[in-house]
C-alpha positions in Angstrom: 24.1 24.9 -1.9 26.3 26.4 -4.5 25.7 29.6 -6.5 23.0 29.2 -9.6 23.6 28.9 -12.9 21.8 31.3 -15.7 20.0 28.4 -16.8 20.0 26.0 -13.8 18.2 26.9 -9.9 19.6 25.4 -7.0 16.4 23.3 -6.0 15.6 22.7 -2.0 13.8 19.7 -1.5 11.5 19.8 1.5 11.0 15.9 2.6 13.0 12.7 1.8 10.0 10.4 1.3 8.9 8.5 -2.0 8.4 11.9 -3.4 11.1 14.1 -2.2 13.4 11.2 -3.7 11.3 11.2 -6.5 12.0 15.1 -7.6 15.5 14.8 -6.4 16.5 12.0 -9.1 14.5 14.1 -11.7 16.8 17.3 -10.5 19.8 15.3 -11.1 18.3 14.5 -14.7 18.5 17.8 -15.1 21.7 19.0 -14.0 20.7 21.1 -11.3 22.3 21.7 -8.1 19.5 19.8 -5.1 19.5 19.7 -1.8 17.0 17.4 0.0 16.1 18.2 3.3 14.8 15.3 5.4 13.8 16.2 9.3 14.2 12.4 10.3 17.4 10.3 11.3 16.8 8.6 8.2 15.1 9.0 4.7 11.5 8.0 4.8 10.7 9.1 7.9 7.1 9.0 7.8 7.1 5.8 5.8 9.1 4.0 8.6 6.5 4.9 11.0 4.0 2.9 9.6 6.3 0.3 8.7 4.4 -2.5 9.9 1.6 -1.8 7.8 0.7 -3.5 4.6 -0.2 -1.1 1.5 -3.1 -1.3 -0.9 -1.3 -0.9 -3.9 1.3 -3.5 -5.5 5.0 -2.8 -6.3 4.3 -1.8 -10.0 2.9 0.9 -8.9 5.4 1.7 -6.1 8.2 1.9 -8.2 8.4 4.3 -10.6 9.9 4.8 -13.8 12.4 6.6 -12.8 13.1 5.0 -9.4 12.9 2.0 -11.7 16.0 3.3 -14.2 18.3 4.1 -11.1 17.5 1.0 -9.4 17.5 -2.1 -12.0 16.4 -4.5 -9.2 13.7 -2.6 -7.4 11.1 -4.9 -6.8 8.3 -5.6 -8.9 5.1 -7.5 -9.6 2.1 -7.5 -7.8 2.9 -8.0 -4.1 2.2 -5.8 -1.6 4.9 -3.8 0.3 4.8 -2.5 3.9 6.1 0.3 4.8 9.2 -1.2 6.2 9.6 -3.2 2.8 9.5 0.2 0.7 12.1 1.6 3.2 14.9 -0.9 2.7 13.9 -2.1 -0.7 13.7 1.4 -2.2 14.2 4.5 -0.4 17.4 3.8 1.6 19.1 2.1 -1.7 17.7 5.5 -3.9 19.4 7.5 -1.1 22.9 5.5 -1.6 22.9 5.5 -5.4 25.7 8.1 -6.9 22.7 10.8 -7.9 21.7 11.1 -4.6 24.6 10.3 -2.2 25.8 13.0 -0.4 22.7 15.1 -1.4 20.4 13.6 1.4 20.8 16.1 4.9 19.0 13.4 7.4 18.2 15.2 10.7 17.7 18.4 9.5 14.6 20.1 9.5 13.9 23.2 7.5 11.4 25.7 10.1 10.5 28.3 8.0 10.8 29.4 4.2 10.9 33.0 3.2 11.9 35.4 0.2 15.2 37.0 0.8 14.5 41.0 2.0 11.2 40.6 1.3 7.6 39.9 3.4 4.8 38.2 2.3 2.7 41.4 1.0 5.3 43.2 -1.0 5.7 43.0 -4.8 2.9 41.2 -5.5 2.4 40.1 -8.6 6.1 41.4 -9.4 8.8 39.5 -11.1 11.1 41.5 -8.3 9.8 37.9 -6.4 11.7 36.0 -8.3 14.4 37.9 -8.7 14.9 37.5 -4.8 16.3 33.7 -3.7 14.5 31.8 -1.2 15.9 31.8 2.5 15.3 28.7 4.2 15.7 28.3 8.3 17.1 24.9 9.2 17.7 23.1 12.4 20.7 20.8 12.2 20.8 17.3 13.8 23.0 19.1 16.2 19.8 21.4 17.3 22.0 24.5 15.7 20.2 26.9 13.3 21.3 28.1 9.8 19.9 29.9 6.9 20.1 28.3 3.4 19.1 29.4 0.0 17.5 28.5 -2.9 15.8 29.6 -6.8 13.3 26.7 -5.7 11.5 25.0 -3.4 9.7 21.9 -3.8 7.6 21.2 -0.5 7.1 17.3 -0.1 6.6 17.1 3.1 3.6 15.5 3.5 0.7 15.2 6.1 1.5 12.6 8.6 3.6 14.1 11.3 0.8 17.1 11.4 -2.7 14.6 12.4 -5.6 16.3 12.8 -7.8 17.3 16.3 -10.1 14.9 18.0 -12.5 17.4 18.6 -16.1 18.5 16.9 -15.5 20.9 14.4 -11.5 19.6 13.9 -10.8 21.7 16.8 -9.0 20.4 19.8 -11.6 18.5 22.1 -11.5 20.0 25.9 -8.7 19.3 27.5 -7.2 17.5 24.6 -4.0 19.7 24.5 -3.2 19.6 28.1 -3.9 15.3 27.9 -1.6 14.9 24.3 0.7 12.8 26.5 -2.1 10.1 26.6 -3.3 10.1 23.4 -1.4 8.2 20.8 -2.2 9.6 17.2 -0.1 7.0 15.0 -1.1 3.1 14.1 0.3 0.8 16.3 2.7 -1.7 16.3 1.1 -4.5 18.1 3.2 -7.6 17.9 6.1 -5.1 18.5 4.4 -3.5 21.5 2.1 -6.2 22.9 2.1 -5.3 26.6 0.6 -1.6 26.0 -2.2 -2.7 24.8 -3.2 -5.9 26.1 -5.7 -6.1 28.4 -6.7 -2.6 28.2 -10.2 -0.7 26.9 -9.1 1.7 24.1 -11.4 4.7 22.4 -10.4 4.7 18.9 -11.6 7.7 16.6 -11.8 8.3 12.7 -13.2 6.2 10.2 -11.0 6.7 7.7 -8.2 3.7 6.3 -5.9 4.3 9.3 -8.7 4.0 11.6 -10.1 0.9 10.1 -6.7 -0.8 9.7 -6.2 -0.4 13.7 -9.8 -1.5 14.4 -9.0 -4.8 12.7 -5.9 -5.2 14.1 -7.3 -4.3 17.9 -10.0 -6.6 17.0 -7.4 -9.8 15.7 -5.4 -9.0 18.8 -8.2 -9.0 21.5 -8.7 -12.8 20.0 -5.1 -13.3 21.8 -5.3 -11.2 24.6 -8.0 -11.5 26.7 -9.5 -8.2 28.3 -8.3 -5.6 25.8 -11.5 -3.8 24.6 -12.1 -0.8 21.8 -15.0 1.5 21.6 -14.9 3.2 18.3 -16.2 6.6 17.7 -17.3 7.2 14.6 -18.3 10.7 13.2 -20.9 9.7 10.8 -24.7 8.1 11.6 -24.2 6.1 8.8 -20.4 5.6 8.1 -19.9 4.2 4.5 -16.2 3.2 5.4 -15.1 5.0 1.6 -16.3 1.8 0.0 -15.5 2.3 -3.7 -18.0 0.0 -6.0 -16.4 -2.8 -7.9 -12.9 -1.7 -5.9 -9.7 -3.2 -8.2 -7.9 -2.8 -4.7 -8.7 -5.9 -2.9 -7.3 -5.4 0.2 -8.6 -1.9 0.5 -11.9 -4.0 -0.6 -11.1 -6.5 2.1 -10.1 -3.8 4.6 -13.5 -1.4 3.8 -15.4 -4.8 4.2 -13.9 -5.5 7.6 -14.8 -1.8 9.0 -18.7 -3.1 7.9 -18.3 -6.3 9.8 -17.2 -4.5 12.8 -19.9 -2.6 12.7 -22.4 -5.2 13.2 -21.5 -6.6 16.2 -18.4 -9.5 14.4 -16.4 -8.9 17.0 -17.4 -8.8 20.6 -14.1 -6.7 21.7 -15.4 -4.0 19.3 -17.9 -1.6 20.2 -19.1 0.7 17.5 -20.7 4.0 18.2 -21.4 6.3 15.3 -22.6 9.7 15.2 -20.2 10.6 17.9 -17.8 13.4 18.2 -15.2 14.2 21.3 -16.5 16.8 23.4 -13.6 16.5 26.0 -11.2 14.5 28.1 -10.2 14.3 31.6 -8.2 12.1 33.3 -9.4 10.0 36.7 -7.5 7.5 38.7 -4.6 6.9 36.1 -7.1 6.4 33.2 -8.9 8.6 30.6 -12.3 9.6 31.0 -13.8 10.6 27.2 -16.8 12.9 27.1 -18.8 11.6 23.7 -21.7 13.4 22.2 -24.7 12.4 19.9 -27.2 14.3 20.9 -27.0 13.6 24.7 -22.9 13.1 26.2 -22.0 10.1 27.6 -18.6 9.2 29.3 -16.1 6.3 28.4 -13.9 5.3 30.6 -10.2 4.4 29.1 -6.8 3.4 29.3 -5.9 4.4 26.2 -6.9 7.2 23.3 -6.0 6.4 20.0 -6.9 9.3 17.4 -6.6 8.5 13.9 -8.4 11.2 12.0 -6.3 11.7 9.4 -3.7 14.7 8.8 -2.9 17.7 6.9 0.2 19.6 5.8 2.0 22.1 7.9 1.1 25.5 5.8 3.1 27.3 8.7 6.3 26.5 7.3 5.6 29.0 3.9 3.1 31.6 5.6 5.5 34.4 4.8 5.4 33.3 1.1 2.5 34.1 -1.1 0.7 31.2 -1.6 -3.0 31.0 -2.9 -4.7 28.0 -0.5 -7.9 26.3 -1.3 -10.5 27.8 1.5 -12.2 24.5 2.1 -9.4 22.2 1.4 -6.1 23.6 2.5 -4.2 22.6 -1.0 -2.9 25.2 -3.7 -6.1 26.4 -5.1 -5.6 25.8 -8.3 -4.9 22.0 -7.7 -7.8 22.0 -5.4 -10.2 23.8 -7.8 -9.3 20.6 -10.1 -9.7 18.0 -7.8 -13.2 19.1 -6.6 -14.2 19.0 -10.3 -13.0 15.8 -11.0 -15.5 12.6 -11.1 -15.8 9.5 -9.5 -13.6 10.6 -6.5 -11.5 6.8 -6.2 -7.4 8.1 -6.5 -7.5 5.0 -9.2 -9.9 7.3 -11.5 -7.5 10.8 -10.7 -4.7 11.4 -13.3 -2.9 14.2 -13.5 -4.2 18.2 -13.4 -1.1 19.4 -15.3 1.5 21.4 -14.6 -0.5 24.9 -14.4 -2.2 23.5 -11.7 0.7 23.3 -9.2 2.1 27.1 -9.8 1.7 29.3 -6.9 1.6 32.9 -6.7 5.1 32.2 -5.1 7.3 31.9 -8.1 9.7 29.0 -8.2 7.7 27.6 -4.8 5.4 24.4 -5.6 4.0 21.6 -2.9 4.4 18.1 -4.1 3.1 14.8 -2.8 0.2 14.0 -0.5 0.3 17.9 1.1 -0.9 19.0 -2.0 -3.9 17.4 -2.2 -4.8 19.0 1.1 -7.8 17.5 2.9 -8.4 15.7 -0.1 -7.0 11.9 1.0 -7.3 10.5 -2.9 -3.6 11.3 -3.1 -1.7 8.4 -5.2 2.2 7.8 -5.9 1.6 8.1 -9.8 0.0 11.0 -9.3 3.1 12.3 -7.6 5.4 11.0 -10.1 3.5 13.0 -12.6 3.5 16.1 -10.5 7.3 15.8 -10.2 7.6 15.9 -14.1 5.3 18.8 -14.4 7.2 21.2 -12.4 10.7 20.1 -14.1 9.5 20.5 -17.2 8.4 23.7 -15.8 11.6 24.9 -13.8 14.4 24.0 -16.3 
């Protein structure tokens, strides 16, 4: 990145999904000098791992207005994308436009972010912070390391590539680090990889809308392939499946409806147990033996483990930087002090918290996107094109 301006930062962008892209067209809007920093082969890399799965929301709200100005022919209308579609339909064209092109480093993955000659507990408080550039430590596709700098840093990373712990508490479950070879923690593709799963008994956790989407689609393809069997573990007694009342979604209506079904017996490849948590795992004669608990333990006896419990942000890549996180959340607290006011809960009913919300002690340092809502899950794309607007209209 090139020297600053006295009026423009050189702006590194951590994360080349929708909203990485996002603040890296609004950065070109404003003249300054970006970088975007994308750890995958390709932009999108989170997005393309669930690219077999079908959204919730339509393409008019996919695309936004910006997206929608550099890319007359985005599609629109009220469709719904996968993940694949919004990869070749809008992030790998976005990347190729003239704004971006040559602006996108795929493959390179930035490991640490600090202040230049500074720690974390000195001059607090002290515009000497931001007087100081950011140093960034990246890890080229080459596995080589280099240090880059920066007046600001816009982390978009994300929470998918950092899912949560099977275990009670959100801790690991015994034995859960030493078995993470058998434990698959992403949705699966199931036409793609048909011969994994057939035919085998599965232990699926979480209850959340990953969890539920594979639940249906386990339960759709035990119809084809006889013998394959999951036994859901459910945390709650009582699961409510994050039914929203009167839900404008409809197939996060149809989906949440499903997860019900399930749970009353609809399909007979689908065993639901709630009130359980993971207590531990061992393996036995090739297969997976799962310790549950309600009470009493009980053992389950698996080929496969598939944890879907949802993720959270990787707050070690800025823990030398002086940020102020939410204690029960893990967002920027003052984001998170908003959100846990706000009513109703659906991310239809959210709109933005404005742009004093997402300024950390850090100056010039601001989290973006899904990480910033923390454990908070109500985390929309409009919200994030809003967020994106707030911070530029605070940076330049």
């Amino acid at each position: 990145m090139t020297p600053a301006t006295a009026s423009l930062p050189r702006v590194a962008i951590l994360g080349g999904g929708p909203i990485g892209l996002e603040a890296a067209l609004a950065a070109h809007e404003a003249g300054a000098d970006f970088t975007v920093f994308e750890a995958a082969d390709a932009v999108g890399g989170h997005v393309r791992r669930w690219s077999h799965v079908r959204t919730f929301t339509p393409w008019s709200m996919t695309v936004s207005p910006r997206v929608r100005a550099a890319l007359p022919a985005a599609p629109d209308g009220e469709a719904l994308p996968t993940g694949g579609d919004i990869v070749r339909e809008l992030l790998e064209p976005l990347a190729a436009t003239p704004a971006l092109a040559g602006r996108v480093r795929t493959g390179t993955r930035v490991l640490a972010v600090a202040r230049e000659g500074m720690l974390k507990h000195e001059a607090i408080g002290q515009p000497a912070r931001a007087a100081r550039p950011f140093r960034l430590l990246v890890r080229g596709p080459d596995g080589s390391e280099a240090i880059e700098h920066a007046d600001a840093v816009i982390d978009a990373t994300g929470t998918y590539s950092n899912p949560n712990r099977m275990g009670d508490g959100g801790i690991d479950a015994v034995n859960e680090r030493a078995l993470n070879h058998r434990i698959d923690r992403y949705l699966p593709d199931l036409e793609a990889d048909a011969d994994a799963w057939a035919g085998r008994t599965i232990l699926l956790t979480g209850a959340a809308h990953s969890a539920q989407t594979a639940a249906r689609a386990l339960a759709g393809f035990a119809a084809q392939a006889p013998g394959t069997r999951v036994v859901w573990a459910v945390r709650s007694p009582q699961p409510d499946w994050g039914a929203v009342a009167g839900d404008p979604l409809r197939e996060r209506a149809a989906l949440n409806a499903t997860a019900a079904q399930l749970a009353g017996g609809a399909s007979d490849a689908v065993e639901v147990l709630p009130g359980r948590v993971t207590e531990a795992l061992a393996e036995r004669d090739g297969r997976v033996v799962v310790t549950l608990r309600n009470g009493s333990a009980e053992e389950v006896e698996v080929d496969r483990v598939l944890a879907l419990n949802g993720g959270v942000g990787d707050h070690q890549l800025y823990r030398q930087l002086q940020v102020h996180e939410c204690y029960a959340t893990a967002g920027p607290m003052k984001l998170a002090a908003t959100l846990l006011g706000e009513t109703g809960g659906d991310c239809l009913a959210v709109g933005s918290a404005g742009a004093q919300t997402l300024v950390n002690p850090e100056p010039g340092f601001f989290i973006l996107g899904a990480k910033s809502y923390g454990r908070n899950s109500q985390f929309l794309l409009r919200t994030g094109w809003q967020q994106v607007d707030d911070v530029f209209t605070t940076l330049i």
